[in-house]
MIROTOR-558973 format. One record per residue (C-alpha): z, x, y. Coordinates in steps of 0.2 Angstrom, whole numbers, padded with zeros to 4 digits, always signed. Layout:
<recs>
ZXY...
</recs>
This chain:
<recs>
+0015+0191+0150+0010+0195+0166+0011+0212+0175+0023+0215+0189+0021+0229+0201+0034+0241+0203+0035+0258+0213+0035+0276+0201+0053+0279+0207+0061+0261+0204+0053+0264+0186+0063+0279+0185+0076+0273+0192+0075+0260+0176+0071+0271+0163+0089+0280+0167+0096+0265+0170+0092+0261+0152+0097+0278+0144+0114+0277+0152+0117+0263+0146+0109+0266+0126+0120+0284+0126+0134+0283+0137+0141+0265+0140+0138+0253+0124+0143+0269+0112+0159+0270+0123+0161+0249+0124+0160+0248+0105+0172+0260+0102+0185+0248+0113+0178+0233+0104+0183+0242+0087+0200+0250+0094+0203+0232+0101+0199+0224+0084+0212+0234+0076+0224+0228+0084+0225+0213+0073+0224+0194+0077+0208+0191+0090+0212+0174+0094+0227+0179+0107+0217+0197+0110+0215+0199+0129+0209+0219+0125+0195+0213+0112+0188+0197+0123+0188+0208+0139+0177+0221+0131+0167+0210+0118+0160+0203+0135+0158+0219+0142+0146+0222+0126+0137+0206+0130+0135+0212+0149+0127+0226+0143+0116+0221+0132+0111+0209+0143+0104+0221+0156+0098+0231+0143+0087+0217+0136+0082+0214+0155+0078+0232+0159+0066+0234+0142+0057+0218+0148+0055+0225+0165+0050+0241+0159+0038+0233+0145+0030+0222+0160+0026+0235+0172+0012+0243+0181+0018+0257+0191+0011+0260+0206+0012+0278+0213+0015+0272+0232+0014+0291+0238-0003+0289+0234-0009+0274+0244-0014+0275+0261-0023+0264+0274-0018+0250+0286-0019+0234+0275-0002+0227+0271-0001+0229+0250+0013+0235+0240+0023+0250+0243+0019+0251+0262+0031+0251+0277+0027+0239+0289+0033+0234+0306+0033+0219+0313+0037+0210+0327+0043+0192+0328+0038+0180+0344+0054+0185+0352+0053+0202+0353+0063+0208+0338+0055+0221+0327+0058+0221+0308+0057+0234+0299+0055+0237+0280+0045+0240+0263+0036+0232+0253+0042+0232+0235+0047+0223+0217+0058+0210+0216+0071+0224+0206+0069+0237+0220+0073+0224+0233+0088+0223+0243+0083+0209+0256+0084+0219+0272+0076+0237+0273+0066+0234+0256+0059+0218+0253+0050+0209+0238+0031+0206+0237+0035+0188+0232+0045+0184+0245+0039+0173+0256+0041+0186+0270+0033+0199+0257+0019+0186+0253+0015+0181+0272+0015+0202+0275+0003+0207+0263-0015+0208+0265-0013+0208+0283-0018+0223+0295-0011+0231+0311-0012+0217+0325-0014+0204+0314-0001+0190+0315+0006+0180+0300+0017+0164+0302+0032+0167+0288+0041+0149+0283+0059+0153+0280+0075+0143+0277+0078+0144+0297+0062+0138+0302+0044+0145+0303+0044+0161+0312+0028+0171+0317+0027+0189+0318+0013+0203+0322+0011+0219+0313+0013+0233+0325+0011+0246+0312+0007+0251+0292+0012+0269+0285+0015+0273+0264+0018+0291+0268+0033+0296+0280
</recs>
């Protein structure tokens, strides 16, 4: 499988993600499923359904983490400089009327679609590879929109 990018501190972010919920939250979710279980007939059980899906919930994002984890090449962004648009830079942008965007560069899992965006989105995609002055015409849902890049940073 291929390797995705993602940034030093979204990886940590996983790897505790994924030791909360090994140590902390299934332990504690199969100790409902048994109490829940005790309680006899699991057919009309609302207490066992409620957390036996809760357990499946869990073990989903736990399954998706590992995968993530097992798929990535962390990137130390800290130590990237330069004024090429790549992964883990901020960038800002102007669109042709006169709005500025500003955001960074990221993985699809530390993207929240305003102040951090994904390096496959199509704004992402358009972005990167581009340097300061350089405009990149970004097709979204609305339209094509065209923007210039006023200016790169990695570091603060």
């Amino acid at each position: 499988m291929e390797k995705k990018p993602v940034s030093r501190q979204g990886f940590d972010a996983l790897l505790k993600e994924l030791k909360d919920l090994k140590e902390n939250q299934r332990p504690e979710i199969l100790k409902v499923v048994q109490w829940a279980r005790s309680l006899g007939d699991l057919s009309e059980n609302a207490d066992y359904s409620a957390a036996k899906e809760k357990q499946r919930q869990i073990d989903k994002r736990i399954q998706f983490i590992e995968s993530v984890i097992e798929n990535a090449d962390v990137i130390d962004v800290d130590s990237l400089t330069g004024n090429r648009v790549m992964f883990g830079a901020k960038v800002i942008a102007e669109d042709e009327d006169g709005n500025k965007m500003q955001c960074r560069i990221l993985s699809d899992i530390e993207s929240d679609g305003k102040m951090v965006i994904s390096c496959t989105s199509p704004v992402g995609k358009a972005l990167i590879g581009r340097c300061v002055g350089d405009t990149c015409t970004v097709k979204l849902p609305s339209g094509e929109k065209e923007f210039e890049i006023l200016d790169v940073k990695f570091k603060e």
